[in-house]
C-alpha positions as a Markdown table, in Angstrom:
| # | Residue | x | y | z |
|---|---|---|---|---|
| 1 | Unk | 0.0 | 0.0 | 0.0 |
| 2 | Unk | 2.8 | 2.5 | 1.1 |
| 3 | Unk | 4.5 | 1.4 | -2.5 |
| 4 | Unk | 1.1 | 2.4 | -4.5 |
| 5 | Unk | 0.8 | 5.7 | -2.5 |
| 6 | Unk | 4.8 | 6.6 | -3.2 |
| 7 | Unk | 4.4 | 5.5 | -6.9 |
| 8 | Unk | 1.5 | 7.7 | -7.2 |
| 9 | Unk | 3.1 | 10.7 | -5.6 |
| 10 | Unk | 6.0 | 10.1 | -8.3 |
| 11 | Unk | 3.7 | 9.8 | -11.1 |
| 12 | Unk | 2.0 | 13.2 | -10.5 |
| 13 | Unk | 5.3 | 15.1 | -9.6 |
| 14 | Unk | 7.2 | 13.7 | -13.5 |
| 15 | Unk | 3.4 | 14.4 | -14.7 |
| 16 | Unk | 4.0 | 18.2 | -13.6 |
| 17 | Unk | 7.4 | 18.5 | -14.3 |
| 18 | Unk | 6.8 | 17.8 | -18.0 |
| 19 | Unk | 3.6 | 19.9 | -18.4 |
| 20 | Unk | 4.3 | 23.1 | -19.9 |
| 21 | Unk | 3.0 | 25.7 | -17.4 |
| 22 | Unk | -0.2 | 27.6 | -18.6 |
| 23 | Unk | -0.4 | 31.3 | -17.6 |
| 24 | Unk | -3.6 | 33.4 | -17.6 |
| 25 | Unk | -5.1 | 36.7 | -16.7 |
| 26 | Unk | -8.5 | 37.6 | -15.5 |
| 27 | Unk | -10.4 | 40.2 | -14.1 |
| 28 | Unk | -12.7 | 39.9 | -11.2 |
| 29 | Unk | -15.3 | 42.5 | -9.1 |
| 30 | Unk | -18.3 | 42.2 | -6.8 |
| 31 | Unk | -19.9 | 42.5 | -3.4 |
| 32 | Unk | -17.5 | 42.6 | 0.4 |
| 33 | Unk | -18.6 | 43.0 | 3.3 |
| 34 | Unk | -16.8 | 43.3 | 6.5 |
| 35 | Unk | -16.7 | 44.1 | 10.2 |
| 36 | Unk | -14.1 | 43.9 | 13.1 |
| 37 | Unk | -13.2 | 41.8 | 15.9 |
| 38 | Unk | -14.1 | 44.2 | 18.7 |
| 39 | Unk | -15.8 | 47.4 | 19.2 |
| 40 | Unk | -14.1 | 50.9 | 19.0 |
| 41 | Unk | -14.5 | 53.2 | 21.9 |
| 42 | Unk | -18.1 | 55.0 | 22.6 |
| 43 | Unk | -19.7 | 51.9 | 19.9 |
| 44 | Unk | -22.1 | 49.9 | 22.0 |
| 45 | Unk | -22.4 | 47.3 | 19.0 |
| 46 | Unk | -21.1 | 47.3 | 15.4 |
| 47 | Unk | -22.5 | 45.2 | 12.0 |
| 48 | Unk | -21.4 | 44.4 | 8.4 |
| 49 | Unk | -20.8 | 47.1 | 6.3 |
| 50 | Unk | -20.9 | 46.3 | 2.1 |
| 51 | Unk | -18.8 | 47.6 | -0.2 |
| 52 | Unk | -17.0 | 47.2 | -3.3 |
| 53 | Unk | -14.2 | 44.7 | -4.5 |
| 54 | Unk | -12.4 | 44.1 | -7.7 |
| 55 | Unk | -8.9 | 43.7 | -9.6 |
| 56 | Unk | -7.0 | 41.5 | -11.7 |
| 57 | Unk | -4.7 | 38.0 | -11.2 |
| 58 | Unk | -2.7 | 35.9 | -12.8 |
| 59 | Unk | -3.0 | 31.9 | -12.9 |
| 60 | Unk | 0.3 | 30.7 | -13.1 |
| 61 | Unk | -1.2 | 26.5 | -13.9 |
| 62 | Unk | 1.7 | 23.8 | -13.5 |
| 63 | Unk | -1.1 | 21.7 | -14.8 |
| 64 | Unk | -4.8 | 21.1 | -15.1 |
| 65 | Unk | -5.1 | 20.6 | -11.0 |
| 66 | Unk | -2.8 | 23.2 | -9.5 |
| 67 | Unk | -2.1 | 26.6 | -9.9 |
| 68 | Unk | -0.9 | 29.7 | -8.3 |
| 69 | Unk | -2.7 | 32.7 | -8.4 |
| 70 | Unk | -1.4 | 36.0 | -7.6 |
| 71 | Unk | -4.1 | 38.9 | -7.5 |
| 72 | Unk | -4.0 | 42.8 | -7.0 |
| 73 | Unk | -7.5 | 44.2 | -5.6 |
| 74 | Unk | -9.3 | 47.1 | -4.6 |
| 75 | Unk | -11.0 | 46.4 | -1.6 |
| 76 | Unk | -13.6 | 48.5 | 0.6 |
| 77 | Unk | -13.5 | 47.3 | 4.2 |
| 78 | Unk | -15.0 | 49.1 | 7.1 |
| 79 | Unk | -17.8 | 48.4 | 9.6 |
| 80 | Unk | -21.4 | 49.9 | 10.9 |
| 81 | Unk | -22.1 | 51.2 | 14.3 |
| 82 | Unk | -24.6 | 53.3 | 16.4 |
| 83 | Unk | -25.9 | 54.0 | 19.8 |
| 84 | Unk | -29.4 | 55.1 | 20.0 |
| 85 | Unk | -31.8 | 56.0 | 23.4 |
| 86 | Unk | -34.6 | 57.9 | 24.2 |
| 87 | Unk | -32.5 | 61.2 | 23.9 |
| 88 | Unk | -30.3 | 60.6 | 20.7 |
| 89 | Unk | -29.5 | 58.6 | 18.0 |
| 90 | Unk | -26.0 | 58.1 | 16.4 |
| 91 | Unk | -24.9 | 56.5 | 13.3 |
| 92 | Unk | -21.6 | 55.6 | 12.6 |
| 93 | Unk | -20.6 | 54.2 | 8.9 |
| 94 | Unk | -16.6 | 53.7 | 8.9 |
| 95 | Unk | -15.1 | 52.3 | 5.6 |
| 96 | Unk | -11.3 | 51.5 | 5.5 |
| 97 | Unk | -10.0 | 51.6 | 1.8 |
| 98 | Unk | -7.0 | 48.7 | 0.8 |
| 99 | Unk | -5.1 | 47.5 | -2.0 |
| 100 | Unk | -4.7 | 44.1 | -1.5 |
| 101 | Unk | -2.2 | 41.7 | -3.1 |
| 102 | Unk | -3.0 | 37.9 | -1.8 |
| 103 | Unk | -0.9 | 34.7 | -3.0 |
| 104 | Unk | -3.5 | 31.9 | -3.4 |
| 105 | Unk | -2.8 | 28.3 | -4.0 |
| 106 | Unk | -5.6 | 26.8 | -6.1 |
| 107 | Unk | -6.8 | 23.7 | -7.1 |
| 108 | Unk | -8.9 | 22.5 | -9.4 |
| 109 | Unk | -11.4 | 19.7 | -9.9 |
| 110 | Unk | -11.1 | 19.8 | -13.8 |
| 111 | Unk | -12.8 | 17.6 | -15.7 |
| 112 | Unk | -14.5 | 16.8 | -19.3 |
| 113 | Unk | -17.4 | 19.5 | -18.6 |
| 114 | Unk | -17.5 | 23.0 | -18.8 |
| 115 | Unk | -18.3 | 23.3 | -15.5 |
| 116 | Unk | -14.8 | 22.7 | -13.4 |
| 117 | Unk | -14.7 | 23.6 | -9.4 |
| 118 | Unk | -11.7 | 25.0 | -7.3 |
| 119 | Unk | -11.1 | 25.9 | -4.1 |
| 120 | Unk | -8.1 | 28.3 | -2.8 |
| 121 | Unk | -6.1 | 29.5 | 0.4 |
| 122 | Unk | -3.3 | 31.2 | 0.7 |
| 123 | Unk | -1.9 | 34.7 | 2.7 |
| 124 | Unk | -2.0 | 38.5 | 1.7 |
| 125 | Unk | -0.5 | 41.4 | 2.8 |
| 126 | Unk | -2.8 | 44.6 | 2.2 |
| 127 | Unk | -1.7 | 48.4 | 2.2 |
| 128 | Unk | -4.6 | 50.6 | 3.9 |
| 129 | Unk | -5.3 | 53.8 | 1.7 |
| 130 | Unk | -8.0 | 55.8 | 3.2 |
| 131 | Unk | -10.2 | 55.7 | 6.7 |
| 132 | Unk | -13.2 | 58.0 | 6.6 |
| 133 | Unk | -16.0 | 57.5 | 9.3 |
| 134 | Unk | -19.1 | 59.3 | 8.6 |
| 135 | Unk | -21.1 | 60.2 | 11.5 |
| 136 | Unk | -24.8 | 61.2 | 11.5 |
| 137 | Unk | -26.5 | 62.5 | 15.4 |
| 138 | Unk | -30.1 | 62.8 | 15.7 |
| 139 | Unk | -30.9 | 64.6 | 18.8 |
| 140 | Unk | -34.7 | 63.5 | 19.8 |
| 141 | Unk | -35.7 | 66.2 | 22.3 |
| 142 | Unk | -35.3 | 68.5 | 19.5 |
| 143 | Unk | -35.5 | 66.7 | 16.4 |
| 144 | Unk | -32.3 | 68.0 | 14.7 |
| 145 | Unk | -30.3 | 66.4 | 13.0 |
| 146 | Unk | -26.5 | 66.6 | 11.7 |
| 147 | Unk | -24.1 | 65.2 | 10.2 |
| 148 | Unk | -19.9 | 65.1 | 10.5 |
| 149 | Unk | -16.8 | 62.9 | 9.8 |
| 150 | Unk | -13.7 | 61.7 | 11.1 |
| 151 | Unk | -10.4 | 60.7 | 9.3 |
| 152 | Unk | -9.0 | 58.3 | 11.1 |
| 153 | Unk | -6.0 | 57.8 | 8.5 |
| 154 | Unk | -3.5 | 58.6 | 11.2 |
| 155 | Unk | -3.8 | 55.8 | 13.3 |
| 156 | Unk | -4.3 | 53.1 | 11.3 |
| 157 | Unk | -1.6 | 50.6 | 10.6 |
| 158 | Unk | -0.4 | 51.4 | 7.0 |
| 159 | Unk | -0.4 | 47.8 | 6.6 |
| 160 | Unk | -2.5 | 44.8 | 7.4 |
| 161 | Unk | -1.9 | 40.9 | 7.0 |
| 162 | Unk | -4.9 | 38.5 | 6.7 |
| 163 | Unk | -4.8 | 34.7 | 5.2 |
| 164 | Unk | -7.8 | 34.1 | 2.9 |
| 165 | Unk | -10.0 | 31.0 | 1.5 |
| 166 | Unk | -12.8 | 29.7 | -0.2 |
| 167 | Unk | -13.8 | 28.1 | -3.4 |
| 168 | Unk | -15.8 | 28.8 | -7.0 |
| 169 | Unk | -16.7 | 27.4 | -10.2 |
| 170 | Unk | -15.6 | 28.3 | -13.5 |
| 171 | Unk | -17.4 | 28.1 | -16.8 |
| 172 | Unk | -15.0 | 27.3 | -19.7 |
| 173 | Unk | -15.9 | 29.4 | -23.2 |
| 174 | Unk | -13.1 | 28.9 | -25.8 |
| 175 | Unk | -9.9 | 29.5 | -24.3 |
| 176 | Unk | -10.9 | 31.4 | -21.0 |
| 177 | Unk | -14.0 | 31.3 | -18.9 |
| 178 | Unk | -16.2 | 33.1 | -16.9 |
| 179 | Unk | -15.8 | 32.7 | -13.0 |
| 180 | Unk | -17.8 | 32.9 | -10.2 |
| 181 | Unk | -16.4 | 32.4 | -6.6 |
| 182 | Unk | -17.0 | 33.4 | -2.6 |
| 183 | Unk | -13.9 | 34.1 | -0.5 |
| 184 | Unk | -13.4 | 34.3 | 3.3 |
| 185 | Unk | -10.9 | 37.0 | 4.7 |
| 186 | Unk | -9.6 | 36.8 | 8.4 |
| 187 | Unk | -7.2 | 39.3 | 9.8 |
| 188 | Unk | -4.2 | 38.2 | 11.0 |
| 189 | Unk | -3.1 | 41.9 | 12.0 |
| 190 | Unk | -4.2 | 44.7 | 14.1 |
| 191 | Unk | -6.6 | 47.4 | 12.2 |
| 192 | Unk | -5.5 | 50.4 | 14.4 |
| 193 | Unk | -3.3 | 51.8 | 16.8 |
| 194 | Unk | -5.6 | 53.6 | 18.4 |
| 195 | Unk | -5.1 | 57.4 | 19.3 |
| 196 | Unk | -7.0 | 60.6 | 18.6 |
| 197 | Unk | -8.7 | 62.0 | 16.2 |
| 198 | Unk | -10.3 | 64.9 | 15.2 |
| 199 | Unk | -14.2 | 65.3 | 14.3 |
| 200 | Unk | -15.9 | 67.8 | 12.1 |
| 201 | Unk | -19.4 | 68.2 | 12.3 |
| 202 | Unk | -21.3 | 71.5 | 11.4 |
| 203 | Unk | -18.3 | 73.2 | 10.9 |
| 204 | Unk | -17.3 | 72.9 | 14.3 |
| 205 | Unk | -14.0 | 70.5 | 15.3 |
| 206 | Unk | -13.7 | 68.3 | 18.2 |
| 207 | Unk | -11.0 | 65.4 | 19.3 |
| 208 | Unk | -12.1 | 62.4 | 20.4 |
| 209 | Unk | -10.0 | 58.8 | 21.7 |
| 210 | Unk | -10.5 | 55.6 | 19.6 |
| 211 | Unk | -9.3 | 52.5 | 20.8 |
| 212 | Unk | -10.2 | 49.1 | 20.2 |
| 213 | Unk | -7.6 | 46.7 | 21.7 |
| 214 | Unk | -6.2 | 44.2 | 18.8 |
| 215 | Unk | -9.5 | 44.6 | 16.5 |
| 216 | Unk | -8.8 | 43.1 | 12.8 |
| 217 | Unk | -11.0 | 42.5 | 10.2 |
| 218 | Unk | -12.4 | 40.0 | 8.7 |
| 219 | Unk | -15.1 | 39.6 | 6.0 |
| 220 | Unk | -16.4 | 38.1 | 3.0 |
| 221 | Unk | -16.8 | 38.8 | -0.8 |
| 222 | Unk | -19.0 | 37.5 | -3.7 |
| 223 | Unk | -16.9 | 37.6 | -6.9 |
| 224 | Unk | -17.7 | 37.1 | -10.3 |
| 225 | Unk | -15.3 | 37.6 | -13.5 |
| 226 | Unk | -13.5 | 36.4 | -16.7 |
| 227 | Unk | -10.3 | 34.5 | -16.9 |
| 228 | Unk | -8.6 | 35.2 | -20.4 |
């Protein structure tokens, strides 16, 4: 039995050493949505937010099973928050803007139809470009309402590591194919450093203390494309 499972291993290592490797491009963009680990200062309870995700890869195929797939993405991250009682009402709506490069290791189950699933994991490193937190305060005893932001670009951690996974399905159509797959993102690093930061609302600044011990994100995308 051991001799079968060695001979096996043998046949599909000289199988991929003499495949030519196959490298492809595609292009892929849908729906992320995402939320942290804990709660920042002054947020009683947080919730999903949804935003936008897309970019392009390359499949770099030793052969039909196996692949390694190198992708570049925009991603919108971010989370939902608010505290509301019988005096006032606060929405928070804080989206964190990344490039994202990941390293995924795919494989395949390919097969005679045009139908072939994979499933992927592999690490990424992402580079944080933007924090915004939009903040909208209904006061009830008055019924006024206004509305303000906060960057919080200065203490965020310019980078962010995170492993990722999932699977898809990929239609073949001549030479390329059009994909559809769902991906799971956990955080392996903190979001923020926490600190201060300044809030404008009205026209009128004030500084405020965020904090939110080792929060990371994690999150999960619907992704649909074309691989050339």
């Amino acid at each position: 039995m051991k001799r079968m499972g060695f001979f096996l291993v043998v046949l599909l290592l000289s199988h991929s050493a003499a495949s030519e490797p196959w490298v492809s491009f595609g292009a892929k963009a849908g729906l992320y949505s995402s939320n942290t680990t804990e709660i920042p200062t002054g947020w009683p309870q947080t919730s999903f937010r949804s935003g936008f995700a897309g970019g392009v890869y390359v499949d770099y195929a030793f052969n039909r099973f196996f692949s390694l797939q190198p992708e570049i993405l925009y991603v919108m991250k971010g989370l939902n928050g608010g505290i509301a009682n019988s005096r006032i009402d606060v929405d928070y709506a804080a989206r964190f803007d990344y490039i994202e490069i990941p390293l995924l290791a795919k494989l395949a189950m390919a097969g005679k139809s045009h139908f072939s699933p994979y499933f992927f994991a592999g690490p990424g490193v992402g580079i944080n470009l933007a924090a915004d937190v939009d903040i909208k305060t209904t006061d009830m005893r008055i019924d006024r309402t206004s509305s303000g932001s906060s960057d919080w670009s200065a203490i965020m951690n310019r980078a962010e590591f995170c492993f990722s996974f999932g699977g898809g399905c990929k239609y073949a159509i001549g030479l390329g194919g059009i994909t559809a797959d769902v991906r799971f993102d956990i955080g392996l690093s903190k979001v923020y450093s926490g600190g201060e930061v300044t809030r404008k609302t009205d026209g009128y600044e004030t500084t405020e203390v965020i904090f939110a011990g080792h929060s990371k994100n994690f999150g999960f995308a619907l992704l649909t494309g074309y691989n050339f």
